[in-house]
C-alpha positions as CSV (number, residue, x, y, z in Angstrom):
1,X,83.7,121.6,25.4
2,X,80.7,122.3,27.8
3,X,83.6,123.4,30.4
4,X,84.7,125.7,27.8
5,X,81.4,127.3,26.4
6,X,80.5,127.5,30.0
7,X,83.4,129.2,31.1
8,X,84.2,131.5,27.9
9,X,80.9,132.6,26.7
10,X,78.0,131.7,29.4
11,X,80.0,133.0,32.3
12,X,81.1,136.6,30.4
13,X,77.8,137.3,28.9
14,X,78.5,136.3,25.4
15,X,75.7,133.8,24.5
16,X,73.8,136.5,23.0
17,X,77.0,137.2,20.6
18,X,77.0,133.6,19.9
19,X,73.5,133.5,18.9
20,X,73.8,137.0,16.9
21,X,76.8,135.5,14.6
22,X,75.4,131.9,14.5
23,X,72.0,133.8,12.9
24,X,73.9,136.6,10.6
25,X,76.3,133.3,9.1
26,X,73.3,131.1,8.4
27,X,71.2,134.2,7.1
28,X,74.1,135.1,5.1
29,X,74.7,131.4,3.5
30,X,70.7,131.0,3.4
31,X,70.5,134.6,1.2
32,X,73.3,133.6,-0.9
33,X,71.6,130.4,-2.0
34,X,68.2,131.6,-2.6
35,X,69.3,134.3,-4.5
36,X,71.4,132.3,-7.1
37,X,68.1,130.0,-7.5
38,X,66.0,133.0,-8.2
39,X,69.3,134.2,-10.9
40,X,68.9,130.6,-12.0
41,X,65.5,130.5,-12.2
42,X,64.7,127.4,-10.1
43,X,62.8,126.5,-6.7
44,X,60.0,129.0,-5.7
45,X,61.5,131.7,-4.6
46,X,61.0,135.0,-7.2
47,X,62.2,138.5,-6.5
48,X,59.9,140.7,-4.2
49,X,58.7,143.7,-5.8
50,X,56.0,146.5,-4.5
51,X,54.4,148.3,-7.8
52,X,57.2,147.8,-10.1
53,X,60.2,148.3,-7.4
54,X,62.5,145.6,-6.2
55,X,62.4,145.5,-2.5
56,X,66.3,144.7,-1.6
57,X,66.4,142.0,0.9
58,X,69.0,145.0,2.5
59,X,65.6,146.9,3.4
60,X,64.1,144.0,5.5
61,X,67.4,143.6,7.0
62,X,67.6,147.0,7.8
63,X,64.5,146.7,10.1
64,X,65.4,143.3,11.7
65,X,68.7,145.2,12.7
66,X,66.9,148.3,14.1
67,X,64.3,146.2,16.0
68,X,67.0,144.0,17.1
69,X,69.3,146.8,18.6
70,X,66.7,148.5,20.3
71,X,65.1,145.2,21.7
72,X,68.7,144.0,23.1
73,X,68.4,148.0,25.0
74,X,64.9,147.5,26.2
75,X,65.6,144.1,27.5
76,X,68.4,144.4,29.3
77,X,70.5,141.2,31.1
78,X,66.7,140.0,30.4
79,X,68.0,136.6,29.1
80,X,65.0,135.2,27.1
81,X,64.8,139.0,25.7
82,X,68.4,139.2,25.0
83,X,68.5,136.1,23.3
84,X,66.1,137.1,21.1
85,X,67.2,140.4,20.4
86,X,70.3,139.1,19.4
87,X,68.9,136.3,17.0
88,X,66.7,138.9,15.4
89,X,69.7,141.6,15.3
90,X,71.9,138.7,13.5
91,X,69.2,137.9,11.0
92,X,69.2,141.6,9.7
93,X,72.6,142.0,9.7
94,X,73.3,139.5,7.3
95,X,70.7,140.5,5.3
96,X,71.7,144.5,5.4
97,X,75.5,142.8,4.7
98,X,75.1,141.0,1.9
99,X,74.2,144.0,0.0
100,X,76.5,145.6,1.6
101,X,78.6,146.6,-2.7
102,X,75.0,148.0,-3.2
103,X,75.1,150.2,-0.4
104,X,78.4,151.3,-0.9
105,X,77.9,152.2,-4.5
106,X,74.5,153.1,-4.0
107,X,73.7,151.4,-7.3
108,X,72.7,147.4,-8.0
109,X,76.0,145.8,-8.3
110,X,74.9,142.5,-6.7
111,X,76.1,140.2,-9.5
112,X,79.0,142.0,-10.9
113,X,82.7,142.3,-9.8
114,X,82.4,145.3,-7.3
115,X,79.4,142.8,-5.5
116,X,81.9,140.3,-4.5
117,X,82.8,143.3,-1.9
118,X,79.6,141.9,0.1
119,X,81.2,138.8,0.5
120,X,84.3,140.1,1.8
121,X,83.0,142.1,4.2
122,X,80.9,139.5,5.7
123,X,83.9,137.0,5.8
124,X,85.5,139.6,7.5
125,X,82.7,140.7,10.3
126,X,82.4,136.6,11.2
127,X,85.8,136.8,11.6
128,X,86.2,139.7,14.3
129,X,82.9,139.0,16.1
130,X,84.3,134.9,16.2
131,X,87.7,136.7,17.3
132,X,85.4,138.4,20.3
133,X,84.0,135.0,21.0
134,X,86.8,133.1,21.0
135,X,87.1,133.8,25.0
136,X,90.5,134.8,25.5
137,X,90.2,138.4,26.4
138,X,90.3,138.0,29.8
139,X,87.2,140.1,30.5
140,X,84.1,138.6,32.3
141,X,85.7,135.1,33.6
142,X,86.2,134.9,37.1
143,X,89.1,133.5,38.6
144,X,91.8,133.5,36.1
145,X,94.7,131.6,37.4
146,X,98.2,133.0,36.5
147,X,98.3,130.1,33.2
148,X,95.0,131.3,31.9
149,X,96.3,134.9,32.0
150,X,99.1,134.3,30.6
151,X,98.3,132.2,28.3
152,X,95.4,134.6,27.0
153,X,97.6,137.7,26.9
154,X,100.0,136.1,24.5
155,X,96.9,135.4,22.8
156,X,95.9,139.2,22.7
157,X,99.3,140.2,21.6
158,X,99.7,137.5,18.8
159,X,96.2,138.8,17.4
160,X,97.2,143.1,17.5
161,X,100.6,141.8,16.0
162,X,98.5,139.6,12.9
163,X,96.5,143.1,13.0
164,X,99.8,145.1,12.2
165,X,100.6,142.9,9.4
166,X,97.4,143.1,8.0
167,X,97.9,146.5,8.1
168,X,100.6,146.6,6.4
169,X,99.5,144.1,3.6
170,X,96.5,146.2,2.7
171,X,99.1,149.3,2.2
172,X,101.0,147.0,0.0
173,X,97.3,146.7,-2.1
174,X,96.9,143.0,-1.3
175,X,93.6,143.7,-0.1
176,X,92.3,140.1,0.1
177,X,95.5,138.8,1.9
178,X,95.4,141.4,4.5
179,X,91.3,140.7,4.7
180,X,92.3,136.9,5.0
181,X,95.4,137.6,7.2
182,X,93.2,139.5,10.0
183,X,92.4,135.3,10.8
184,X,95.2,133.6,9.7
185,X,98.4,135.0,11.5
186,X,100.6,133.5,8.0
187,X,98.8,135.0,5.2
188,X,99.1,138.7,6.6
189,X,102.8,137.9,7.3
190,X,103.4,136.8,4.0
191,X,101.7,139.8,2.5
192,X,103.5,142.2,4.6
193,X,106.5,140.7,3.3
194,X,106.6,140.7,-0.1
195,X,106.6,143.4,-2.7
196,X,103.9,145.8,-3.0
197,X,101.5,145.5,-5.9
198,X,102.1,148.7,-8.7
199,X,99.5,152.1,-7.8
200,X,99.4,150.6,-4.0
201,X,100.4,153.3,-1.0
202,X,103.3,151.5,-0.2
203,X,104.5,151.7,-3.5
204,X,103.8,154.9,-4.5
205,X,105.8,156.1,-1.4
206,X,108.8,154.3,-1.2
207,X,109.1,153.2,-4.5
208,X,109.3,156.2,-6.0
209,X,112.7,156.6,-6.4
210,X,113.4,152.9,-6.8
211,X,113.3,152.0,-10.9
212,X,114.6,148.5,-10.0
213,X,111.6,147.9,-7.2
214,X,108.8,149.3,-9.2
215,X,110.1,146.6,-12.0
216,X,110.0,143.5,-10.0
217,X,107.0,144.5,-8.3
218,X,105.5,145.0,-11.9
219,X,106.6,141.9,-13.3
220,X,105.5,140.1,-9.9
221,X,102.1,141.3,-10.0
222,X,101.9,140.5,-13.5
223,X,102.7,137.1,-13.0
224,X,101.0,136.3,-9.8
225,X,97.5,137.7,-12.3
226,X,98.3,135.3,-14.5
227,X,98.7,132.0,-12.7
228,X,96.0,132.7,-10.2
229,X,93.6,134.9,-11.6
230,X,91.8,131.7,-12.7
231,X,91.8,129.4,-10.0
232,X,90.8,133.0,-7.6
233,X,88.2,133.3,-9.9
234,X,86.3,129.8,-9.9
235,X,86.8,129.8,-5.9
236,X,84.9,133.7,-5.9
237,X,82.1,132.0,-7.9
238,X,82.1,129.1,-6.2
239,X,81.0,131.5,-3.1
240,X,79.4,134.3,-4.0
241,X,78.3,133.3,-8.0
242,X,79.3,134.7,-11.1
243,X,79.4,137.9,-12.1
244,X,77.2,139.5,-15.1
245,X,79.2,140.1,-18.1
246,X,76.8,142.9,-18.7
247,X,77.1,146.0,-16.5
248,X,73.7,145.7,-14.8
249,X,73.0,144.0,-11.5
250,X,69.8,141.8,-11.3
């Protein structure tokens, strides 16, 4: 493991990646759990608010992110700097990224259905920057013997060939298999595969003139909501809480 971490992320200049995802995961799963004690009213945490307004935890996260980018500029290969930088950088970006539905919609949607897009999108960001980390892109390590390169390069292809399917899984509207898929190589295959949900791209393009296709995929989607929508649901909860019934966020 030291060889490894020594080799793949030391040697290339990663650390301050590593540090930068290690702090936006833990702000991210330390966020998520003080704001469902403050929903729940427990512990001592409260809402922050300036003269009536609700400060956003987005808007501190905004700053740590700004102060973070420029500091990782100023410092250059500065490694104490750097290091910093990129802990302060990660902080804010899981902060701005957890809100990330309310900036979208520009509206408060943190605790209804369109916030569990927050979620997602962080899942997704760990994902790619862990991708970046994972030290296989033969950029920065010295001395690659003929093995290592080719054992990396299938790497690099197996990952922009999961990143086709996932493509073509999200045309197919099965946005969470494609958003899951980008990870793990089976779940975009299997989405890629398979019919394409009803009002999806892929659907609306090639299904057109295919009465029979637009059927199955119909009666597909309407069975796959019915025996999963529950058990999708509890897990979504489980992770990002449950969503208002009323329209308002918090």
């Amino acid at each position: 493991m030291g060889h490894w971490l020594d080799r793949n992320i030391i040697e290339p200049g990663k650390l301050p990646l590593l540090l930068a995802l290690t702090a936006f995961v833990l702000t991210f799963l330390v966020t998520r759990s003080i704001t469902r004690l403050i929903r729940a009213g427990k512990g001592p945490f409260r809402n922050v608010r300036a003269g009536g307004l609700h400060i956003h935890h987005a808007v501190p996260g905004v700053v740590l992110t700004v102060i973070g980018g420029f500091g990782a500029v100023a410092s250059g290969r500065d490694g104490f700097g750097e290091a910093v930088s990129a802990v302060i950088f990660g902080i804010g970006a899981g902060l701005v990224l957890d809100e990330f539905a309310l900036i979208l919609h520009l509206h408060d949607v943190y605790w209804t259905e369109a916030g569990r897009q927050s979620v997602e999108v962080v899942v997704l960001t760990a994902a790619l920057v862990g991708l970046l980390l994972a030290g296989f892109a033969p950029f920065g390590v010295n001395d690659l013997s003929a093995d290592e390169l080719e054992d990396r390069g299938a790497v690099i292809v197996s990952v922009a060939t999961n990143f086709l399917f996932s493509l073509v899984a999200l045309s197919k509207g099965k946005f969470r298999m494609a958003l899951y898929g980008v990870v793990v190589p089976l779940i975009a295959l299997v989405g890629a595969v398979r019919l394409a949900r009803p009002g999806s791209p892929w659907a609306r393009r090639l299904y057109r003139r295919r009465p029979r296709a637009r059927a199955r995929s119909l009666l597909r989607a309407y069975r796959h909501d019915r025996r999963w929508s529950g058990p999708g649901r509890a897990f979504q909860n489980w992770i990002a809480g449950a969503p208002d019934r009323s329209a308002g966020g918090r």
